[in-house]
N, C-alpha and C positions, 0 to 999 in steps of 0.2 A: 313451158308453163306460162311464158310470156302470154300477154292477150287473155289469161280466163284468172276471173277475181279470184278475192279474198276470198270469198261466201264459201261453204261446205257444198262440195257436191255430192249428190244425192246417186246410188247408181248398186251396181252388183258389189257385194261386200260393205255397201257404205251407208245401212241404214237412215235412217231422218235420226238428228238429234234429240228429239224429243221420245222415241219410241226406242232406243237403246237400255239399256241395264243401268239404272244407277248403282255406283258404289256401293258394295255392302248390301245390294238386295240378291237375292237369291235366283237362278233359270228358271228354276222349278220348286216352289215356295210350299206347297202342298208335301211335295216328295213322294217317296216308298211310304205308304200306312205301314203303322207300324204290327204287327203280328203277318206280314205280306209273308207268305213263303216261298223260297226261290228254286228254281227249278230241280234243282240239285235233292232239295228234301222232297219235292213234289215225286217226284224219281224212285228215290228211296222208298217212299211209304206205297208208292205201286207196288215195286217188285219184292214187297215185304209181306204183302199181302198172300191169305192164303186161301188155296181155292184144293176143290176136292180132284184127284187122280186116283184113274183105276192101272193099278199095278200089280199083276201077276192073278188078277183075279179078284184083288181085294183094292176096297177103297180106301186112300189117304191124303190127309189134309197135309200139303206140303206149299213152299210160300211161291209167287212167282216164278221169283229166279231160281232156284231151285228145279219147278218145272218143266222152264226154257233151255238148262243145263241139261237136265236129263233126254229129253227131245234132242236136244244136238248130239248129243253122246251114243243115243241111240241110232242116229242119222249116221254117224261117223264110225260107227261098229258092222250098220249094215253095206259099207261098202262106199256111203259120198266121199269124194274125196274134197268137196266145198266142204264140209262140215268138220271133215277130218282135218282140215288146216287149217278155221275157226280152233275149234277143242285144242290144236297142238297150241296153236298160236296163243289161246288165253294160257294156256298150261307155263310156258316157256315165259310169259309175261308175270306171273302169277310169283312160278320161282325166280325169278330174276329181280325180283324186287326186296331183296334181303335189305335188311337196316344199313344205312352208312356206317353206323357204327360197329356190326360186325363184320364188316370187310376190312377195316383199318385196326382193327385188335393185332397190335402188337404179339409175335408169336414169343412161347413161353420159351425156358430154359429147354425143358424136354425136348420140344416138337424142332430147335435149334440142333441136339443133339443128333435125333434123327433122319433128320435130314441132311449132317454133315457125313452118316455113315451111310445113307442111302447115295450120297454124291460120293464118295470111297468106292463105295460099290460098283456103279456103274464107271467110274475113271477104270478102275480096277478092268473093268470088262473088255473096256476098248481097247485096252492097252493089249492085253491077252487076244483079240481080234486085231489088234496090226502087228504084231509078233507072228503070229500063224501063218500069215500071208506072204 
């Protein structure tokens, strides 16, 4: 740094000091409007929507996704097997999504019970199966 002044250089990263952010002013002063909606509701209110299907002959008003389910499911009955590992694959996502809080429930006295006599049981079995042997 020997040889180049005091003065601010100016270059990638190092804006001019006069055209940076002052303290306490905002990037984007305007912002999000407020009632803006975000893609996520925009989303929703598509696939909520409801539009007419002819089924089995008869027509009904069913929403979206609902639509799009029934199309894949019918795809994946006639034999895709694209479709078929869509449908598994939301299915297995679907159920797998149980509460945090019912996989950590504490099991009861009973279900304690049970299972010490189902584990009796099978000790019981093996033992009877290395004896025979």
């Amino acid at each position: 740094m020997s040889g180049q002044s005091d003065e601010f250089q100016v270059g990638f990263g190092k804006p001019p000091k006069h055209s940076r952010f002052k303290p306490g002013q905002s990037g984007n002063p305007k912002g999000r409007p407020k009632g803006a909606r975000g893609l996520k509701t925009e989303l929703a209110e598509e696939l909520n929507e409801r539009i007419s299907v002819t089924e089995s002959g008869s027509v009904r008003k069913v929403s979206k996704l609902r639509a799009v389910l029934k199309a894949m499911t019918a795809k994946a009955l006639s034999g895709d097997p694209r479709a078929a590992n869509v449908v598994l694959n939301l299915v297995q996502s679907v159920l797998d999504d149980e509460p945090a809080d019912e996989k950590s429930k504490p099991i009861t006295k009973a279900d304690a019970e049970i299972l010490a006599a189902f584990e009796k049981e099978i000790l019981a079995g093996a033992k009877a199966k290395g004896n025979s042997k």
